[in-house]
C-alpha positions as CSV (number, residue, x, y, z in Angstrom):
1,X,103.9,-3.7,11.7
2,X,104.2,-0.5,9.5
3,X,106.2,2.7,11.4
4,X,102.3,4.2,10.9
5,X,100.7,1.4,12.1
6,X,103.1,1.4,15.1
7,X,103.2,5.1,15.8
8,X,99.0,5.1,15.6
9,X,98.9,2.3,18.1
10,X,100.8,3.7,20.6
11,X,99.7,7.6,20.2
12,X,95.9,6.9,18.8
13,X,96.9,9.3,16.2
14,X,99.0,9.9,12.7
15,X,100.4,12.8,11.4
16,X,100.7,12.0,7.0
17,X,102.3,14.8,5.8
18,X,101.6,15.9,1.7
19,X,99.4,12.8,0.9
20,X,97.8,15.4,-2.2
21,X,100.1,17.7,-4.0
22,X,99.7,21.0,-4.4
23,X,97.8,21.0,-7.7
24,X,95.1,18.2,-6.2
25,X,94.9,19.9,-3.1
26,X,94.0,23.6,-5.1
27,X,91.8,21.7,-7.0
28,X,90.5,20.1,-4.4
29,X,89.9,24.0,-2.7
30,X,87.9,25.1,-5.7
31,X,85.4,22.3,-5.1
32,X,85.6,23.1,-1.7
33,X,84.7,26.7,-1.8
34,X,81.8,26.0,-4.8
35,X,80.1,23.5,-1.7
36,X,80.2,26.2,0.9
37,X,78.6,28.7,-2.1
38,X,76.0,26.2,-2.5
39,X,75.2,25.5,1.4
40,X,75.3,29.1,1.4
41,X,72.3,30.0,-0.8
42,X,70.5,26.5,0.5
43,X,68.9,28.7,3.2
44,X,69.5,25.4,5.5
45,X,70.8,25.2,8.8
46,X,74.4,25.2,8.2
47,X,76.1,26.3,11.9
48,X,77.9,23.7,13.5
49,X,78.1,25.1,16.5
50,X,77.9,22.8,19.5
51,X,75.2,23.9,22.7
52,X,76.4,22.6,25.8
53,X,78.4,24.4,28.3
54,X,81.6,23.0,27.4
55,X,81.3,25.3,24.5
56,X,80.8,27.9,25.9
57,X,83.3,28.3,28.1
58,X,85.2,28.5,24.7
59,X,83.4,30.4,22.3
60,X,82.2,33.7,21.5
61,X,78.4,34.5,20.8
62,X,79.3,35.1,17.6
63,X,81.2,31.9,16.6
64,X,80.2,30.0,13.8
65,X,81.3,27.2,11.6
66,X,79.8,25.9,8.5
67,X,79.3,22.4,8.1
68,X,77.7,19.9,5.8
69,X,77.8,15.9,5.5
70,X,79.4,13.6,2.6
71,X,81.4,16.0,0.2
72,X,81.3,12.8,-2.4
73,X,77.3,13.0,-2.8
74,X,78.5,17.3,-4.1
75,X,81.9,16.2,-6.3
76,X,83.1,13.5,-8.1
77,X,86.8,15.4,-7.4
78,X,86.0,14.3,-3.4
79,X,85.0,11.1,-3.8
80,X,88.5,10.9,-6.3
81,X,90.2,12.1,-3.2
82,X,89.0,9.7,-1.2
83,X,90.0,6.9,-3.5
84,X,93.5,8.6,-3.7
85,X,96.2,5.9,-3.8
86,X,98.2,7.5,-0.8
87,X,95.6,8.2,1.0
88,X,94.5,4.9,0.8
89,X,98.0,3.5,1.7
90,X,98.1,5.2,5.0
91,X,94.7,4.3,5.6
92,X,95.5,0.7,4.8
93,X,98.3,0.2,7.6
94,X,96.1,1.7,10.3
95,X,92.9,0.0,9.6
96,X,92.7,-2.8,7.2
97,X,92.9,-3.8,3.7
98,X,89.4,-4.0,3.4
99,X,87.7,0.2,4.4
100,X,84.1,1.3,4.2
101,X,83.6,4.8,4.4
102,X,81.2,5.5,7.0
103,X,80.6,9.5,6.0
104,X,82.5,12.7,5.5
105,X,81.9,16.3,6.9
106,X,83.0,19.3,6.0
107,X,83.9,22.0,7.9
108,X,85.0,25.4,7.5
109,X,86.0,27.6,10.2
110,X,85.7,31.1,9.2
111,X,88.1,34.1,10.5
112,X,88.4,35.6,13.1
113,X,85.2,33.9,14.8
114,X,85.2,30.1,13.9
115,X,83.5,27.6,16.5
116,X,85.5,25.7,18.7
117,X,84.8,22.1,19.4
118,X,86.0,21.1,23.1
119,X,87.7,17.9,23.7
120,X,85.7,14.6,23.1
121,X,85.6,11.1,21.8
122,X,84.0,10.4,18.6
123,X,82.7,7.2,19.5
124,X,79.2,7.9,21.1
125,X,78.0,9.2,17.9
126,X,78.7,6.1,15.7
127,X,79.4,2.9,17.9
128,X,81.0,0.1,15.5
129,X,81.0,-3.0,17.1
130,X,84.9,-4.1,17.1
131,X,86.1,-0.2,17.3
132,X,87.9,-0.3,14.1
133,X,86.7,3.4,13.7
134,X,88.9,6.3,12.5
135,X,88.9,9.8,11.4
136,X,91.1,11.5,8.5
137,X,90.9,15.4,8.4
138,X,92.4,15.9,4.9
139,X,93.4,19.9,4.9
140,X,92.6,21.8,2.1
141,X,94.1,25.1,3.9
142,X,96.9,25.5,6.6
143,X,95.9,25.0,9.9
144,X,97.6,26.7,13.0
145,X,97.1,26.5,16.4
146,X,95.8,30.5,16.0
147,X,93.4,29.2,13.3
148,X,92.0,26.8,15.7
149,X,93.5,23.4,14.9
150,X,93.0,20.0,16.3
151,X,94.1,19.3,19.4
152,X,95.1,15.2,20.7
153,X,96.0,13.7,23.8
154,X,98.6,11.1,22.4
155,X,97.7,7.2,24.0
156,X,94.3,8.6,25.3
157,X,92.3,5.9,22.8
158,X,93.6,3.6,25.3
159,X,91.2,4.5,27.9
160,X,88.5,3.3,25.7
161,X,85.1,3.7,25.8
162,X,84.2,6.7,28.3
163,X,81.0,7.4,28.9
164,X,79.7,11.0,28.2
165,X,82.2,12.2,26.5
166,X,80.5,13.5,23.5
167,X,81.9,16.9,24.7
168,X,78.5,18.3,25.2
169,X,78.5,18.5,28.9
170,X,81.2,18.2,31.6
171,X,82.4,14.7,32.3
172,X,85.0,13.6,35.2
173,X,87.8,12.1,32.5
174,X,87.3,15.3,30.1
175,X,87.9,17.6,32.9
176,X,90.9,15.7,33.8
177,X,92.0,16.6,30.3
178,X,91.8,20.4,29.5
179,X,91.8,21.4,25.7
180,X,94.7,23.8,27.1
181,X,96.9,21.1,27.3
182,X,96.7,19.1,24.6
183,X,99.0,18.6,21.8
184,X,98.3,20.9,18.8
185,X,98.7,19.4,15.7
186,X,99.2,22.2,13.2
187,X,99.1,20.7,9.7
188,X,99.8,22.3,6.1
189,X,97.2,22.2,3.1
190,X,97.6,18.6,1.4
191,X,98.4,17.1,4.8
192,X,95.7,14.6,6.6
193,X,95.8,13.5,10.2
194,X,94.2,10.3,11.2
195,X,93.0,9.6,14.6
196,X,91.1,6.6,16.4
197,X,87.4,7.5,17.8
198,X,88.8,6.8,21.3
199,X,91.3,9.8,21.1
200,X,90.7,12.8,22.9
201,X,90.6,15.3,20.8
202,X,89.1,18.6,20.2
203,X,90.0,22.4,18.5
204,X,90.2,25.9,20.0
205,X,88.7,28.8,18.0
206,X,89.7,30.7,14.8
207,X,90.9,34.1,16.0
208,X,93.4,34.1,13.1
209,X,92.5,36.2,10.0
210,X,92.4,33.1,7.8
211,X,89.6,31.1,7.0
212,X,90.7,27.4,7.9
213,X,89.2,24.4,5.7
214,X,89.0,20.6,6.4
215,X,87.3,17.8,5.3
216,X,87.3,14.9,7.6
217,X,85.9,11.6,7.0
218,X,85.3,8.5,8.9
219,X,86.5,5.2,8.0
220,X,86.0,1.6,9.3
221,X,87.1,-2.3,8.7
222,X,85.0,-3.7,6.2
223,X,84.7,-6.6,9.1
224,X,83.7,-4.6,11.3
225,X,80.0,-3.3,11.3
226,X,77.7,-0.6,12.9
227,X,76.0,-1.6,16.5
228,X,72.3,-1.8,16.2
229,X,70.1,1.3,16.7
230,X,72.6,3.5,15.2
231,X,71.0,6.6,13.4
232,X,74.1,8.5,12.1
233,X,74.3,8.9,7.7
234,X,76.3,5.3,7.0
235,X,77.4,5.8,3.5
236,X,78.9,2.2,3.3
237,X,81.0,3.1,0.4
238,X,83.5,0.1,-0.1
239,X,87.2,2.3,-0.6
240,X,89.1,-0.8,-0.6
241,X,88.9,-4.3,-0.4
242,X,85.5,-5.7,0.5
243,X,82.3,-5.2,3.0
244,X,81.7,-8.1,4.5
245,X,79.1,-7.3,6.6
246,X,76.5,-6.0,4.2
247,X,73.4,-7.3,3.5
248,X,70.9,-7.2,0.7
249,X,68.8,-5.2,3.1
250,X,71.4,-2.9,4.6
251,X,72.3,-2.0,0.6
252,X,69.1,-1.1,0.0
253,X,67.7,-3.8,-2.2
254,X,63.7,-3.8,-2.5
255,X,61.8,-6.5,-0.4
């Protein structure tokens, strides 16, 4: 077993440090900023705000954060980044050799009043039936504690599944972990931490005078495959290796 794979078994997260240089990761900005122009003038929805009154025990009434899915379906440059050959090392010793791309998001969390998120697990969005789930938040700025980065409790994917804990509503094992006491996990631009969709995790709000950018995206073992009844965006994009569970209906072949 790999130091990565070892450290993310034991901690249910991994902190990859420059995975894109300085010149990807300011091209990688520029295509960043023209998606946030063009969600901008959509006229859309675009607040990824939570409800719920775990949220607001954190945020301001004025706390936004702008948000849109798959960042490959706006730029080629994403989808290169996502087929980055370090990126898809790292990936490789957590996961598998074989990684689907489930979906992206991207989210920028503007200054001074960006939305929190409160502590959660991703799972009850996006059950996969062998758990092979991750995240990577590649981070196309800084992000400091002040700027309202992510926040883990290291080992917590061990509790497994909990139920509730979408972090829209109290819940007994999320109140026996406050966002207050989590481990910040303040990252520079080119960085990308990976964590399971057991881990507790969650961010405080951007009261810094920066504007803090991420694009996170969820990947899974191309053995693995999505529990029935699921309704989230699957992308199924095949980053490495092979899908084995795909079907000629599920890849959207005409009957």
């Amino acid at each position: 077993m790999s130091n990565v794979a070892e450290f993310f078994s034991e901690n249910g997260y991994y902190h990859a440090k420059g995975v894109f240089d300085t010149d990807m990761i300011a091209s990688l900005e520029e295509e960043f900023d023209a998606i946030v122009d063009q969600i901008n003038r959509s006229g859309d929805q675009i607040d990824a705000t939570w409800d719920g009154t775990e949220t607001r025990k954190l945020a301001s009434e004025d706390d936004v954060i702008l948000h849109t899915h798959n960042v490959q379906r706006y730029s080629r440059l994403w989808l290169d980044a996502f087929l980055n050959t370090r990126f898809l090392d790292v990936v490789r010793q957590i996961v598998s050799d074989d990684l689907i791309l489930h979906h992206s998001k991207l989210f920028q969390k503007p200054s001074e009043n960006g939305s929190p998120f409160p502590m959660h697990q991703d799972w009850p969005y996006f059950p996969i039936k062998n758990d092979s789930m991750i995240a990577g938040i590649i981070h196309v700025s800084d992000a400091t504690d002040d700027m309202g980065c992510l926040r883990v409790y290291p080992g917590s994917h061990k509790l497994g599944r909990i139920e509730g804990a979408n972090g829209r509503q109290a819940n007994n094992v999320l109140d026996a972990h406050p966002i207050e006491n989590a481990t910040v996990v303040e990252a520079k631009a080119g960085d990308v931490v990976f964590f399971h969709y057991f881990t507790l995790h969650g961010s405080m709000p951007n009261r810094s005078n920066k504007i803090r950018k991420t694009v996170l995206c969820q990947i899974y073992d191309g053995k693995d495959q999505i529990e029935d009844g699921n309704k989230h965006p699957n992308e199924q994009l095949v980053l490495s290796g092979w899908n084995h569970a795909i079907s000629r209906d599920a890849a959207g072949s005409p009957r």
